[in-house]
Residue frames as qw, qx, qy, qz and C-alpha x, y, z in Angstrom:
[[0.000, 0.889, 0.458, 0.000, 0.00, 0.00, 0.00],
 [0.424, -0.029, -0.030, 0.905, 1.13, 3.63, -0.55],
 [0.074, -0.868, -0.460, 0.171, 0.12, 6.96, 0.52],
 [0.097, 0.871, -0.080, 0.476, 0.61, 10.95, -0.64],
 [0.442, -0.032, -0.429, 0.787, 2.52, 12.89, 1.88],
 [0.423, -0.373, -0.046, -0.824, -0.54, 15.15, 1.89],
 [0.778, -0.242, -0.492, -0.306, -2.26, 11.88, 3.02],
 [0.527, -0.009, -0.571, 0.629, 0.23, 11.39, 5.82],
 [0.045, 0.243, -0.094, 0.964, 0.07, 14.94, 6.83],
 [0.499, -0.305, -0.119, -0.802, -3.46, 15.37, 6.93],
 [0.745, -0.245, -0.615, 0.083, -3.82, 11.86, 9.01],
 [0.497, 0.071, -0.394, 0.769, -1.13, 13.22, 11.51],
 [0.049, -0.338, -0.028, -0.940, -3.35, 16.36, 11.71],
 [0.655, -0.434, -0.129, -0.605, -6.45, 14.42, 12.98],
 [0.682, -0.307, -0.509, 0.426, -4.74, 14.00, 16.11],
 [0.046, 0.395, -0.279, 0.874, -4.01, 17.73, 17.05],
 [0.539, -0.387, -0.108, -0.740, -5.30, 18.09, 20.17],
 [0.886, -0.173, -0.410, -0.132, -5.30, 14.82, 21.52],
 [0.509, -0.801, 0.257, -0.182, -3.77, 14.86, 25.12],
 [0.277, 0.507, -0.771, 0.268, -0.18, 13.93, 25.77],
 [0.691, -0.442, 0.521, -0.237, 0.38, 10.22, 27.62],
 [0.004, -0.653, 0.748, 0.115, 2.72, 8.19, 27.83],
 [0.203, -0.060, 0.968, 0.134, 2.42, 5.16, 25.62],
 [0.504, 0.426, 0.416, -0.626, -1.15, 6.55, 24.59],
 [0.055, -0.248, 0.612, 0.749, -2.74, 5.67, 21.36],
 [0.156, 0.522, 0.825, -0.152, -5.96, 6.78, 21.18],
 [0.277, 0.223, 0.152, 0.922, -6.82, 9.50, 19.03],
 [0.342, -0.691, -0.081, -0.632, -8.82, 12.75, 21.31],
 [0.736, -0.650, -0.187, -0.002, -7.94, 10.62, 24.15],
 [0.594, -0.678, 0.399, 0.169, -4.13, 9.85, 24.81],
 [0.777, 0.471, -0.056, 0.414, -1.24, 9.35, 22.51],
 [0.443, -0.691, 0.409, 0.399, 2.95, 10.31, 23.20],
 [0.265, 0.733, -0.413, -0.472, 5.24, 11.18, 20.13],
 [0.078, -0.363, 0.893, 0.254, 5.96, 7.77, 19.46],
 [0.391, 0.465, 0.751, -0.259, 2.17, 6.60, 19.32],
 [0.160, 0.747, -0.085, -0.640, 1.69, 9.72, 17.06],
 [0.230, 0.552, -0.705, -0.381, 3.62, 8.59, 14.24],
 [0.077, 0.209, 0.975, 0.004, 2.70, 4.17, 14.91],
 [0.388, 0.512, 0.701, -0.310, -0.99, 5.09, 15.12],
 [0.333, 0.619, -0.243, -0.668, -0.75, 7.68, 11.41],
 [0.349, 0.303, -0.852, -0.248, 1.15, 4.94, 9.52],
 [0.119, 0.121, 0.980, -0.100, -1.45, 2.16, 11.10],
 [0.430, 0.654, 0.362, -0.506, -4.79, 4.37, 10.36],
 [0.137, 0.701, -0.424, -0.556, -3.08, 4.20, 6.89],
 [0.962, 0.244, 0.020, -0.118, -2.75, 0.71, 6.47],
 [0.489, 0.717, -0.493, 0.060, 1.06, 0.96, 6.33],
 [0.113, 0.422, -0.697, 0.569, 1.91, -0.78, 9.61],
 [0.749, -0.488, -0.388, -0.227, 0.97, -3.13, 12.26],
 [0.630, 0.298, -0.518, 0.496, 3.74, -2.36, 14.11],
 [0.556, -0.737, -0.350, -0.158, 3.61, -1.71, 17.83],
 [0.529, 0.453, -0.439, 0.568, 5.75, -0.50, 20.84],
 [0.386, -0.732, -0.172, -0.535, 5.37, -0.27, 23.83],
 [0.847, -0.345, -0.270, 0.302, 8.01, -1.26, 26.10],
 [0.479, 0.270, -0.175, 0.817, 9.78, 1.49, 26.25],
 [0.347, -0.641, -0.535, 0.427, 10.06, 4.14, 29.39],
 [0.161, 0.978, 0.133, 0.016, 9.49, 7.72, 29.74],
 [0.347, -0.786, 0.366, 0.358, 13.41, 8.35, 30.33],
 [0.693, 0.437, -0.555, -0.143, 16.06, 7.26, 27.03],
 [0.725, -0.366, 0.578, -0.078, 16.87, 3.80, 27.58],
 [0.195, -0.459, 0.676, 0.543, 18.60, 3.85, 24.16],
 [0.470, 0.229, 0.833, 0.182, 15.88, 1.65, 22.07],
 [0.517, 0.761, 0.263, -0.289, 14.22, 4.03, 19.58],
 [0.248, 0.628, -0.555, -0.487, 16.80, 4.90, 16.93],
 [0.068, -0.308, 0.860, 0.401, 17.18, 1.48, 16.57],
 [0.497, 0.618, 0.573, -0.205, 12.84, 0.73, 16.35],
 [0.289, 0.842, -0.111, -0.441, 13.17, 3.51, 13.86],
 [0.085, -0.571, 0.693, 0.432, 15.92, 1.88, 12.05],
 [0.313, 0.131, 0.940, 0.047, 14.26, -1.53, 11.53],
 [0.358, 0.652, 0.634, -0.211, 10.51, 0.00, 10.48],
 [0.195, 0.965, 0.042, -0.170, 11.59, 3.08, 8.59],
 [0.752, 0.391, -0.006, 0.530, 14.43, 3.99, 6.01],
 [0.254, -0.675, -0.061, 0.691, 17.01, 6.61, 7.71],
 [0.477, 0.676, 0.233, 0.510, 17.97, 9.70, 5.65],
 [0.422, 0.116, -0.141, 0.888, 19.76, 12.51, 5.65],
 [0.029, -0.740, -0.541, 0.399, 17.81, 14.84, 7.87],
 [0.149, 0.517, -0.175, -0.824, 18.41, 17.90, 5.10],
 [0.084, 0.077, -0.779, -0.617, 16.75, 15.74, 2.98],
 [0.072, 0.399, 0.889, -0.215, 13.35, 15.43, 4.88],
 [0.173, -0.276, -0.444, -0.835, 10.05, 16.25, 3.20],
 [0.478, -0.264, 0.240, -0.803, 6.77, 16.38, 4.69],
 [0.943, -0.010, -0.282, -0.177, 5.47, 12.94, 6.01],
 [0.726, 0.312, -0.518, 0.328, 8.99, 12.26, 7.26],
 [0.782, -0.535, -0.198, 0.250, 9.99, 11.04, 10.72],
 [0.035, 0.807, -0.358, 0.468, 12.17, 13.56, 12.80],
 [0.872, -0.153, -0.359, 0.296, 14.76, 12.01, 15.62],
 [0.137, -0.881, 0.191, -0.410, 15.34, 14.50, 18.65],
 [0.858, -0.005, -0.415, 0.302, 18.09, 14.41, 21.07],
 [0.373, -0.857, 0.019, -0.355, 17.67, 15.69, 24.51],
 [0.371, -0.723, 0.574, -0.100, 21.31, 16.14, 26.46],
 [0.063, 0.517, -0.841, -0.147, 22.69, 13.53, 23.75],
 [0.304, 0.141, 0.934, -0.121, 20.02, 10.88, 24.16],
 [0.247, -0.016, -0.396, -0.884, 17.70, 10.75, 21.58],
 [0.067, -0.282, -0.892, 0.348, 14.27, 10.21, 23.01],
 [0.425, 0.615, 0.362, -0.557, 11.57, 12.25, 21.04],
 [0.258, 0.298, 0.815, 0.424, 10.01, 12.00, 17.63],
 [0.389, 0.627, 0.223, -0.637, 7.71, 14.23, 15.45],
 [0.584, 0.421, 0.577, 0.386, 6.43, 14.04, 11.86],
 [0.155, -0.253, 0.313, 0.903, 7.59, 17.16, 9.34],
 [0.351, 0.672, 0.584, -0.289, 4.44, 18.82, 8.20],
 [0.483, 0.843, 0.035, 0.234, 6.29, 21.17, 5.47],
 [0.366, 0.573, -0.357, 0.641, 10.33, 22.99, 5.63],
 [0.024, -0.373, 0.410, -0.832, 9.60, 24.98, 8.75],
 [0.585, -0.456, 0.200, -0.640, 6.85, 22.79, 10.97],
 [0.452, 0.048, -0.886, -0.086, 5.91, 19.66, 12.33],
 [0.644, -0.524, -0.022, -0.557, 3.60, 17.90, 14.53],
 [0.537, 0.080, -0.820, 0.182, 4.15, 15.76, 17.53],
 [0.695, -0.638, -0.325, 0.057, 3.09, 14.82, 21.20],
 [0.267, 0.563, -0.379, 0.685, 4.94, 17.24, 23.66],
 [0.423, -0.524, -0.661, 0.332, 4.84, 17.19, 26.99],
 [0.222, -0.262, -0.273, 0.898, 5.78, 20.64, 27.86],
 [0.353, -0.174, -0.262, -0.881, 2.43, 21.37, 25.52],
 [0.348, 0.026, 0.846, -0.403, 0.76, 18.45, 27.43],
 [0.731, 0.327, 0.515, -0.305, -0.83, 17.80, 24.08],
 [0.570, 0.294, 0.410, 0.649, -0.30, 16.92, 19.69],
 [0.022, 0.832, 0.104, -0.544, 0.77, 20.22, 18.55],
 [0.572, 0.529, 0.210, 0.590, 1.96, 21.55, 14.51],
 [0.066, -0.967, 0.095, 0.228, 4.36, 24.26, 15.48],
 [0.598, 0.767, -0.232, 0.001, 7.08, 26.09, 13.67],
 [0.879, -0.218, -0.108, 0.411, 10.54, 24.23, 14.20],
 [0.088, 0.967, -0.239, 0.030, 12.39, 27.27, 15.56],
 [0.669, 0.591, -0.450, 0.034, 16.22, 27.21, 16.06],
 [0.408, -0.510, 0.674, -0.345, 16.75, 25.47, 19.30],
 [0.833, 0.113, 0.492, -0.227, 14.49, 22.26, 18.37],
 [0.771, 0.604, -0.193, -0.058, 16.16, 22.24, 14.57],
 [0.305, 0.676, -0.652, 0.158, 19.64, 22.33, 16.09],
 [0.637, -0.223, 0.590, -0.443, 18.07, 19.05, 18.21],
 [0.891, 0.236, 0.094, -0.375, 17.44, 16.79, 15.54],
 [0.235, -0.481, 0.830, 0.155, 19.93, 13.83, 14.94],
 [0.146, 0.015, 0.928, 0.342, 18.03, 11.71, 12.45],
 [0.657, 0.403, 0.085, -0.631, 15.14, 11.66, 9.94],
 [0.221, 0.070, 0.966, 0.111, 13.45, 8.46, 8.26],
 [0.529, 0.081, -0.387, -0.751, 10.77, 7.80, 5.85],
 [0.717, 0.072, 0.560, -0.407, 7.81, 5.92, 6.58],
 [0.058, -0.009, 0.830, 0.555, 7.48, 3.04, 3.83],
 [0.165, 0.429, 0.799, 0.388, 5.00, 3.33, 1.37],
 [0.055, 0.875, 0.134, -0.461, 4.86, 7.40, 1.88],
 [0.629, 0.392, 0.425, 0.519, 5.27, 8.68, -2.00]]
């Protein structure tokens, strides 16, 4: 199966709103940046993949989920649809999807819900890997 990057996008979107929690993946109820991205690419049809063993602190296992489900790329090379890889004090341990150049959406805590804001230059100079979802075209 394969989907636009509008199609992504606009999936991703009908979550704004939806209250940060950890491991959540329910969309208006609960959902966390990594649910965000599994539940877009499973309302899609692209994915049955799951996660959920992982804790609120880094305990090193996402890059390498990410590696296995999703193709890496050069993070100047990421389009809209594509999987962002933050890294707080060196540990990478948050995740958002790239809504166009200059936004993106994701579960935050410090918003304590999904937000699409602009990626200013603290959070850009945060990112340490970007990946494409298969069968985003």
């Amino acid at each position: 199966m394969t989907v636009t990057r509008e199609q992504f996008v606009a999936e991703a979107r009908t979550w704004l709103d939806t209250p940060f929690q950890h491991q959540g993946r329910i969309k208006g109820v609960a959902c966390d940046c990594v649910g965000l991205v599994i539940c877009t690419a499973r309302a899609l049809g692209l994915s049955e993949f799951e996660m959920t063993d992982y804790g609120r602190r880094p305990d090193g296992r996402l890059r390498p989920m990410l590696d296995l489900h999703m193709d890496a790329i050069p993070p100047a090379e990421a389009q809209a649809a594509d999987v962002l890889l933050f890294a707080w004090n060196a540990s990478p341990i948050h995740v958002a999807i790239l809504t166009d150049p200059e936004h993106l959406i994701h579960a935050f805590v410090p918003n304590r819900k999904v937000i699409e804001t602009l990626i200013d230059s603290r959070m850009r100079a945060l990112i340490v890997g970007a990946f494409r979802v298969p069968g985003v075209v």
